[in-house]
C-alpha atoms as one frame of an Amber mdcrd trajectory, in Angstrom:
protein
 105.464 164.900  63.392 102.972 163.890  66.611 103.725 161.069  68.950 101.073
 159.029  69.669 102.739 157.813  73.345 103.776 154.502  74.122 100.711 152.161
  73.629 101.394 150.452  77.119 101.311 153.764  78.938  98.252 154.485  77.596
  96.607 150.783  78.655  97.909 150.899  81.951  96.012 154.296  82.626  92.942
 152.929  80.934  92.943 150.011  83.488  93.974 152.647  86.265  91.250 154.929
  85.453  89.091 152.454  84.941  89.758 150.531  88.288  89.276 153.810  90.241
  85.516 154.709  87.979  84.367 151.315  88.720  85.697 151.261  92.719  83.427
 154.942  93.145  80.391 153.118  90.957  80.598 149.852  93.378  80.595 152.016
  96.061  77.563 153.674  94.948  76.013 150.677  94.048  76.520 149.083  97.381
  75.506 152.106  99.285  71.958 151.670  97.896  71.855 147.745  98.153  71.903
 147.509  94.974  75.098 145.071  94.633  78.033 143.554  96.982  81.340 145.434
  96.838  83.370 142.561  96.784  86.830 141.958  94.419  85.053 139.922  91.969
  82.841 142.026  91.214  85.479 145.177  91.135  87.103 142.898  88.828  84.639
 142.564  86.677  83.521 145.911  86.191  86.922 147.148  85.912  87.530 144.988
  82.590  84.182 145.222  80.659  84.782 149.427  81.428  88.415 149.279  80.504
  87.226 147.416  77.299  84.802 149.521  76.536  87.025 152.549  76.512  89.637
 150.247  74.058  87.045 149.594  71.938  85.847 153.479  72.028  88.769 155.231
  72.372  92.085 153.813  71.776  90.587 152.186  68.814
């Protein structure tokens, strides 16, 4: 019989992941002038990517 893992160890290294893709994309982004790198808008891009890989994945 397979284990699935804890459900809240998996979320917490979606938002983990997550935080860290969306902190290099900012970065990019504001290297190019493209966007401010600012903690709103880490925010931000850390949820809608974090929900997107729920909604993609975990689902």
């Amino acid at each position: 019989m397979a284990s699935d893992g804890d459900i809240r160890v998996l979320l917490a290294l979606d938002l983990l992941l997550s935080l860290a893709f969306s902190a290099v994309a900012l970065w990019g982004l504001s290297f190019f002038g493209l966007v401010q790198n600012t903690t709103t808008n880490l925010a931000l891009a850390t949820l809608v990517v974090a929900t997107l890989t729920y909604l993609l994945v975990l689902r």
